[in-house]
N, C-alpha and C positions, 0 to 999 in steps of 0.2 A: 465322357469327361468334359465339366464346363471350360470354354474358352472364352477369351474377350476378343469381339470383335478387333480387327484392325484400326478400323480410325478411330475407334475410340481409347486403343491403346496410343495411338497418335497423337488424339487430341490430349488427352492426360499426361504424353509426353512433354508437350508443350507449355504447358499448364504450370507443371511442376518445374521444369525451368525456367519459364518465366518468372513463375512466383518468385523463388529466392532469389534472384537476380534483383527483384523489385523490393522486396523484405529487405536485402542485406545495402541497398540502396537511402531506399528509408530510411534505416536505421542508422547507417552512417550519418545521415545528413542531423538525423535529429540529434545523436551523439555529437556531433560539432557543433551544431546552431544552438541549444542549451544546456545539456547538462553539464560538457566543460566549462564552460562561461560561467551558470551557477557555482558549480560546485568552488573555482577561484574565486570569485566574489564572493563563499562564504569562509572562505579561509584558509581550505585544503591548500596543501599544498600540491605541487606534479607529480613527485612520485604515488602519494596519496590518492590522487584522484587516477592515477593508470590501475593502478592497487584493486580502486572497488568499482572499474568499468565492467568486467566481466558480471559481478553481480549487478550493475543498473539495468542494462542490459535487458536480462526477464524481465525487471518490471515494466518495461516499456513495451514488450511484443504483446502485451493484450487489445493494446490499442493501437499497432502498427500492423497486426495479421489482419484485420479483418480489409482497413484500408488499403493496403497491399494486394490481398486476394481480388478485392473488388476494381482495384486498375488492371488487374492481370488479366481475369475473363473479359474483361473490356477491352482488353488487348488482346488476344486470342481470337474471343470470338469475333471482335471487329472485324480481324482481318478475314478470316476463312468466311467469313459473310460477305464482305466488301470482294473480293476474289474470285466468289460465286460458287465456293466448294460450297453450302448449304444449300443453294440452285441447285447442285449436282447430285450432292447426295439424294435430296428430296428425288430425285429425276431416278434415281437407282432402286426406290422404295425405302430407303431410311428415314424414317421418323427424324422431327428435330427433338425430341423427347431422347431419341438413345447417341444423339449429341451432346445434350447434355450432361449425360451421366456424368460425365467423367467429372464437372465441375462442382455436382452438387455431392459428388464422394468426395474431393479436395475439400469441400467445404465443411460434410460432416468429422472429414479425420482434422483438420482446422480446429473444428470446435470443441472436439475431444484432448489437442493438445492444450487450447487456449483455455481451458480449463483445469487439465494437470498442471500448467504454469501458475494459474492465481491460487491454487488450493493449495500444492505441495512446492512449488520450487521458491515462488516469490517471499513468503515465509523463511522458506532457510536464505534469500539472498539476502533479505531484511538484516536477518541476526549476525550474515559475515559481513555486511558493508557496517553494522555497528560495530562490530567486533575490528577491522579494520582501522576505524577512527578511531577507536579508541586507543589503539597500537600507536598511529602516528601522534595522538595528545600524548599519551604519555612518553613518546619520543621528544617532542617538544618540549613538554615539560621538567622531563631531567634534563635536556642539553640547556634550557636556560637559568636551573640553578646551578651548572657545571660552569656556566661563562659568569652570569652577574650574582650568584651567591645568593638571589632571593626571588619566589613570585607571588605573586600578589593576584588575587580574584575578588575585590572587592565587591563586585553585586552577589557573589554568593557566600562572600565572611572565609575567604582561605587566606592565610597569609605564612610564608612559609622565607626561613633565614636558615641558611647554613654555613660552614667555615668551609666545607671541601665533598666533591662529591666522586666516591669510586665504584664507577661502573652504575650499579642500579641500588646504592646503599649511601644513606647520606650520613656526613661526620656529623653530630654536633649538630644535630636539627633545634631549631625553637618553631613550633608548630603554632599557630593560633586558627581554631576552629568556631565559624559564629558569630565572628567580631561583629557587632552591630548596637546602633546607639539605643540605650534603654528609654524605656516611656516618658522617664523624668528628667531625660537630655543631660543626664549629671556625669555619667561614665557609659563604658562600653562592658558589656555581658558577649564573654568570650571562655571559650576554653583553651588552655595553654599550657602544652604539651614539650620538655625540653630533655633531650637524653644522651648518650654518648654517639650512639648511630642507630637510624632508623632505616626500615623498607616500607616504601608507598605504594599504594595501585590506587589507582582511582577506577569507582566503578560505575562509570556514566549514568546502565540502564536504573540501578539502583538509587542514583543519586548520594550514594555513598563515598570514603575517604577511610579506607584499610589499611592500619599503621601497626608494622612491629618495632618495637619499641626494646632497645637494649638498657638498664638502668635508668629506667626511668622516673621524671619527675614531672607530676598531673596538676595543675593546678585549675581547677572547678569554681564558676562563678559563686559566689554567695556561701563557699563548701570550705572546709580546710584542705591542705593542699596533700597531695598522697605521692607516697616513694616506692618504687617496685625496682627489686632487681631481679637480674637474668633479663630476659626477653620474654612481651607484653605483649599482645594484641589489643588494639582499639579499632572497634569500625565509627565512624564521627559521619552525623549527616554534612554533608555540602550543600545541598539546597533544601529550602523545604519544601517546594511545592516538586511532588517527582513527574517523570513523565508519565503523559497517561498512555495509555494502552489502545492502539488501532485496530478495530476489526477486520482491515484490510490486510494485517500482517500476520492472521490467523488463519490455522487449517479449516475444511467444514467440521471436523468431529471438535476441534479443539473450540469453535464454535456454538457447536451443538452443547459441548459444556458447560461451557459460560451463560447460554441462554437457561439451564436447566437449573444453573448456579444462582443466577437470578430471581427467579422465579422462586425459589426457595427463600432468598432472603426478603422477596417481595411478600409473602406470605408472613414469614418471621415480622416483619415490621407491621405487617397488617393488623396482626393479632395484639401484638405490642399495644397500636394504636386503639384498637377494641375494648381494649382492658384499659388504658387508659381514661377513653370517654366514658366508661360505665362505671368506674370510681369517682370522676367529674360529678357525674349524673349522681350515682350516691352521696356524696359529699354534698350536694345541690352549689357543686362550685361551679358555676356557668362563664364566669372570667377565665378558667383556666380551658374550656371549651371553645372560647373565641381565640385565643391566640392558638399564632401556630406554631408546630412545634416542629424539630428536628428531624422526629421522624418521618410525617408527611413529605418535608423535604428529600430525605433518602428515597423513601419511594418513590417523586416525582425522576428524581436521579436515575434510580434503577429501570423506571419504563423507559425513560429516553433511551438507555442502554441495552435495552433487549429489545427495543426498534432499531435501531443502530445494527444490532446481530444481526437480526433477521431477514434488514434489508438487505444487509451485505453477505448475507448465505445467497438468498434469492438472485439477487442482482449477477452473483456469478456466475448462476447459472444462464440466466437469462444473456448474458451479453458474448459467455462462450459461443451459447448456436447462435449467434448473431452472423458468425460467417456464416452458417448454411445457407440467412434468410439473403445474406449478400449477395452469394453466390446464384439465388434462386431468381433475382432481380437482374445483375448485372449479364448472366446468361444471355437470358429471352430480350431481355433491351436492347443488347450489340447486336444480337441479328438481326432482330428489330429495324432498329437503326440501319444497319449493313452499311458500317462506314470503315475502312481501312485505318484512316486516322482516328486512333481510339483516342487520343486525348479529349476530343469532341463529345464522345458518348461519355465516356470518365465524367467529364465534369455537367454532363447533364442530367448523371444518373449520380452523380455524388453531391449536388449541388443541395436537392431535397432532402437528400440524409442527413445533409448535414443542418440543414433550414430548418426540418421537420423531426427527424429520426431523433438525434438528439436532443434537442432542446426538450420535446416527450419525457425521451429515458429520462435526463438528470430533472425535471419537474417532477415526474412520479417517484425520484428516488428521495428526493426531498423530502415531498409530501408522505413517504414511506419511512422514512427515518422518524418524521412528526408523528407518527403513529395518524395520521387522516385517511392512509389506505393501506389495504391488505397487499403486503410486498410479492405474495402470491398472486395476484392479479398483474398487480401494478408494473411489474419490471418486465413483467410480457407484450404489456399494450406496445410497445415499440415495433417488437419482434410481431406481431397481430399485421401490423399494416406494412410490413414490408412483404408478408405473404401474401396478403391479400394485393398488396401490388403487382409482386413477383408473378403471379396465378393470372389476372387480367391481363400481362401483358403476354405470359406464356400462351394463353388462350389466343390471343389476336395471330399471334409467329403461325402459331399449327391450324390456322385455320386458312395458312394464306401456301 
């Protein structure tokens, strides 16, 4: 029956308490030091923003675990170096090799979390913290036609009057959707919506305005004006330009869709554009050859956006085992070093990551999104030289 040694059930004890102690540390501080502060400076309110802490939360531990882990084995190993129990072990016949087990297992179950967090959980925490805001706007927004009888969103043409408002159903709405000044500066082109009582939702991600409408009366710019009775559904845009869509808040398959989706339309427009210039050419219309056209532009759209995917598939992967390559570094360094005061190792082993290690990754993710490198390569070189770091200093420890 396999067993785990003792001190390496020890050292892994240590490890693992330390770590969360240093994570839930972390994480506090950055939770206070920005995201609150943000999130009221963008106009959440308190209860709003306790609401969607629990989901900001994961998105932050991608970039707090590996940091964390990497103070921890700096601390750990610091001290049982600095202390002389790796003098002792070694004196016993233990390798520092099966000292470090325990750290570079913390690091590979690390990288395996830290990547079930951006693929499956950050995704769904994306959709409740929208979902969330959108609760507290639409809170705000009936409690402020409940007190002042009107609101107004001029940069995106809402403008809304009512006589009395009960519960989530307005009396007596005058709706106008669109208002905005015409080309010819003469009037406003709006649509204007007025009935006995209506129900509203606003749907943020859509950039939509879903109205049911009780006896309704429609009046449409340039149109004659239209009467419906019973209850109407109208969905009305609220802005025109809607949100666009983050790679970052996507699964890998959901990913993998999109890129395949892509590609398909990238082709679709290809052909499009083929048969256009061989009509050109037929026609010997060569002006319509020089200009450009719409389509070209779609396609230059769609590669930027299947670099974009591809980086950010890659990228996750790559920055998940980023703890292992941490762990493979800050190990062999602290003992290295053999200093008790780990802050000292900490910041001479995090100093270069952060000088060097970084500024790499986000240059290649760049130049990876520009399509100038292959994100298969590219989002590795980082993860390359912290093992080749990690290996020459492990080397110098076991050979002393």
């Amino acid at each position: 029956m396999f067993t785990i040694p003792l001190i390496q059930r020890y050292i892994f004890a240590e490890l693992t308490r330390t770590f969360f102690s240093v994570l839930g540390a972390v994480t506090v501080l950055t939770i206070f030091a920005g995201v609150i502060q943000q999130a009221l400076e963008k106009g959440l309110s308190v209860g709003t923003t306790l609401s969607i802490l629990p989901y900001i939360i994961p998105s932050m531990m991608p970039f707090t675990i590996p940091a964390a882990l990497l103070l921890t084995v700096c601390l750990v190993y610091g001290r049982i170096s600095g202390d002389h129990e790796v003098t002792a072990a070694k004196a016993a016949g233990i390798s520092v090799m099966s000292l470090l087990w325990p750290a570079l297992f913390l690091g590979t179950l690390l990288s395996a979390c830290s990547l079930i967090l951006t693929d499956q959980v950050i995704p769904w925490a994306e959709a409740k913290i929208e979902q969330t805001i959108v609760q507290g706007m639409e809170d705000i927004f009936f409690e402020r036609l409940r007190t002042t009888h009107g609101f107004s969103d001029g940069k995106n043409g809402l403008f809304i009057t009512v006589a009395d408002v009960d519960g989530r159903t307005l009396i007596q709405p005058v709706i106008e959707v669109g208002k905005r000044r015409s080309k010819d500066g003469k009037k406003d082109t709006s649509t204007t919506l007025r009935a006995v009582e209506a129900k509203i939702q606003v749907n943020v991600r859509e950039r939509r305005v879903d109205v049911m409408l009780r006896d309704a009366y429609v009046s449409l710019p340039g149109q004659q004006s239209l009467r419906y009775t019973g209850w109407k559904k109208f969905s009305l845009p609220w802005d025109a330009e809607p949100r666009k869509l983050k790679a970052r808040y996507l699964a890998v398959d959901q990913i993998d869709e999109e890129m395949r989706s892509v590609q398909y339309a990238q082709r679709d427009a290809r052909d499009r554009e083929t048969i256009r210039n061989a009509m050109a050419l037929t026609m010997a219309d060569f002006d319509q050859l020089a200009r450009p056209t719409p389509t070209g532009k779609a396609i230059r759209e769609r590669q930027s956006w299947y670099h974009k995917l591809h980086t950010e598939k890659h990228s996750r992967y790559a920055l998940a085992c980023s703890c292992f390559f941490f762990a493979l570094l800050g190990g062999p360094f602290a003992i290295w070093q053999a200093k008790s005061q780990f802050l000292t190792t900490f910041i001479f082993c995090f100093g270069p990551i952060v000088g060097i290690y970084y500024p790499i990754v986000m240059g290649m993710m760049t130049q990876a999104k520009q399509g100038n490198f292959d994100p298969r390569i590219a989002m590795w070189i980082g993860n390359a030289l912290l093992c080749a770091a990690g290996l020459a200093v492990l080397r110098r420890v076991m050979r002393f």
